[in-house]
C-alpha positions in Angstrom: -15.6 14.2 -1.3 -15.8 13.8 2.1 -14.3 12.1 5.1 -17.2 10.0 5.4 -17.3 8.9 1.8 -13.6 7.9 2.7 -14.3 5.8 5.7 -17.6 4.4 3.9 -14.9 3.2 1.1 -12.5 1.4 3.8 -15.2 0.1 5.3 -16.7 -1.4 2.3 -12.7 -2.7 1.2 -12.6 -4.4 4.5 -15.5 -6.6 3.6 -14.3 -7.2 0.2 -11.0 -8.4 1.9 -12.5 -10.6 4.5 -14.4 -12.1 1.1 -11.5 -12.8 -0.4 -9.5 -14.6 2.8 -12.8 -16.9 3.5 -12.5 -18.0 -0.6 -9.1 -18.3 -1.1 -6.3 -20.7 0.1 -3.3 -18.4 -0.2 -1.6 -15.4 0.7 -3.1 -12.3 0.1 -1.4 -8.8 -0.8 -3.6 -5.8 -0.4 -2.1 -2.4 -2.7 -2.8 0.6 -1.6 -1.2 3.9 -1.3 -0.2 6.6 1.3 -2.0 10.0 -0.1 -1.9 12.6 2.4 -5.4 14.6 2.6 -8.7 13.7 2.2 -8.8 14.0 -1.5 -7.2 10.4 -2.5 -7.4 11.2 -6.5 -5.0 13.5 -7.1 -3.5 13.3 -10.7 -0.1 11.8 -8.9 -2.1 8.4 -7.6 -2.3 7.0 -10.7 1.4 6.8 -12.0 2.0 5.6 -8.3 -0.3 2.8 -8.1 0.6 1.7 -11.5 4.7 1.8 -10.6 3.5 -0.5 -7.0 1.6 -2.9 -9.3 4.3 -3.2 -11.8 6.8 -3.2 -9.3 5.0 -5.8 -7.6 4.5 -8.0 -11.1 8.4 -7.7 -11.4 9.2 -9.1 -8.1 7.2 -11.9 -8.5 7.6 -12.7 -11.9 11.3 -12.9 -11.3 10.9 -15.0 -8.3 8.6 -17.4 -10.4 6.1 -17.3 -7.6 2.7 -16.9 -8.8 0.0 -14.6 -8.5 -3.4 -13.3 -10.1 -4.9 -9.7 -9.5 -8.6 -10.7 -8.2 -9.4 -7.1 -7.2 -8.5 -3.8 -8.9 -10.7 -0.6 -8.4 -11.1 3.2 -7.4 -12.4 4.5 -4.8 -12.3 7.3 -2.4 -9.5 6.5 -0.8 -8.1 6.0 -3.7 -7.1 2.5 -6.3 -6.7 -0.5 -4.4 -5.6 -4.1 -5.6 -6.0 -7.6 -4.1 -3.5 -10.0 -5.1 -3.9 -13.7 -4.6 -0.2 -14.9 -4.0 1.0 -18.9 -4.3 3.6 -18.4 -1.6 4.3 -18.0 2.1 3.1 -14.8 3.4 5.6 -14.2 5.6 7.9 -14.8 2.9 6.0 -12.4 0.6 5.7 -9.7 3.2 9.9 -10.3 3.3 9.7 -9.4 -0.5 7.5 -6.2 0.3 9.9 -5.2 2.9 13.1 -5.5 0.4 11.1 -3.6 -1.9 10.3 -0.6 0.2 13.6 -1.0 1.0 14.7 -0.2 -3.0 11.9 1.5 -4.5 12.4 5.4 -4.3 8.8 5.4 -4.3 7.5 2.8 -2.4 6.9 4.9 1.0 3.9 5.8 -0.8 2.9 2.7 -1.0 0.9 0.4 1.7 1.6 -3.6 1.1 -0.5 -5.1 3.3 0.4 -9.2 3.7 -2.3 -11.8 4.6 -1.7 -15.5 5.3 -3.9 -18.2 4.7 -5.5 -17.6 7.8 -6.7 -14.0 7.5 -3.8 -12.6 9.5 -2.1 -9.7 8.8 1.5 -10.3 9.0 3.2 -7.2 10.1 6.8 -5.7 9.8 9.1 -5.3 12.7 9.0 -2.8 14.4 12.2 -1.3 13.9 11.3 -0.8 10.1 8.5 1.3 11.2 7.3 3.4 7.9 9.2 6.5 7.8 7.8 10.3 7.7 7.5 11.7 3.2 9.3 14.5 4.5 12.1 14.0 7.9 12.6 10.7 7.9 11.0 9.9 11.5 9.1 7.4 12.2 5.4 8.0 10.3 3.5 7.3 13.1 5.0 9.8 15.2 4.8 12.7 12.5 1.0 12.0 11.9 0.6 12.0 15.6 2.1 15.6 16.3 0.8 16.7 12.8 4.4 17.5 12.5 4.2 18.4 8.6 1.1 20.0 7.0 -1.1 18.4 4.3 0.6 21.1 1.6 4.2 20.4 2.6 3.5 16.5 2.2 2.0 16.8 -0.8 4.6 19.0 -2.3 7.0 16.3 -1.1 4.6 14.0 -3.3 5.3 15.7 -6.4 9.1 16.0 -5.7 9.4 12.6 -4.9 7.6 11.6 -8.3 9.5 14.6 -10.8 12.9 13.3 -9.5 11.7 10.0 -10.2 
C-alpha cells in the first residue's frame, strides 16, 4: 500500500459522497476513522469501526430518528459508511459531538455531518479534535509531528485493551 493508493481511495469517496448529496434529500453522516500511518487496515480498525457504527445505530435508534446505511466498504484508507439520516444536520452533528463527548473511543472516530445542501456542518472551534496521546489540540500535534506514528499507534491499542 501506498500513499497514492490512499489518496486515489479519498478521492474516489469524495465522488461517491457528492453522489449521494445530489440523490438524497437528507442529512448525511460520513463514518470514518482516525488510523495513524499509511497502513489504514490494521487488525484494530475493524472492532473500531464496528463500535462507531453501533454506537451510531444506538444513538439514533434511541432518539427514534431514522436512518439507513447506503454505503459501507473497505478501502485503503480504511472502512467507511454513508448514512442517510431523517433529521436536521446540525442537530445530528449535535448528537456526534455528545457522542465524542462519551465514547472512550470515539477520537478515533471521524463523523462527518452533511445537510441537505451538501455542506459540511462543522464543530466549533473550541471542541477542536484532541491529540491520541497529550490531549492538545490534533491539529497542532500533526502539524509539529509532535508524537511518532509508533507512539500513536501504541496509544491505539491501549486505548482499545482498556476498553
Amino acid at each position: 500500500m501506498k500513499l497514492v493508493d490512499i489518496l486515489k481511495d479519498r478521492e474516489e469517496l469524495s465522488s461517491i459522497r457528492k453522489c449521494y448529496l445530489n440523490e438524497i434529500d437528507s442529512t448525511l453522516l460520513q463514518i470514518t476513522l482516525n488510523i495513524p500511518g499509511e497502513n489504514k487496515n490494521i487488525p484494530e480498525v475493524l472492532f473500531l469501526f464496528s463500535e462507531a457504527l453501533n454506537s451510531i445505530r444506538s444513538l439514533f435508534l434511541s432518539d427514534d430518528i431514522k436512518f439507513k446505511i447506503l454505503y459501507l466498504s473497505e478501502s485503503y484508507v480504511g472502512p467507511t459508511s454513508f448514512i442517510m439520516v431523517d433529521c436536521n444536520a446540525k442537530d445530528v452533528k449535535n448528537m456526534c459531538l455528545g457522542l465524542e463527548d462519551t465514547h472512550p473511543l470515539s477520537k478515533y472516530w471521524d463523523l462527518d455531518v452533511f445537510n441537505r445542501e451538501g455542506m459540511k456542518v462543522s464543530r466549533d472551534p473550541e471542541r477542536a479534535k484532541k491529540c491520541f496521546i497529550c490531549e492538545k489540540k490534533a491539529k497542532i500535534c500533526v502539524f509539529m509531528q509532535s508524537h511518532s506514528i509508533e507512539e500513536l499507534l501504541n496509544q491505539l491499542s491501549f486505548d482499545i485493551a482498556n476498553y
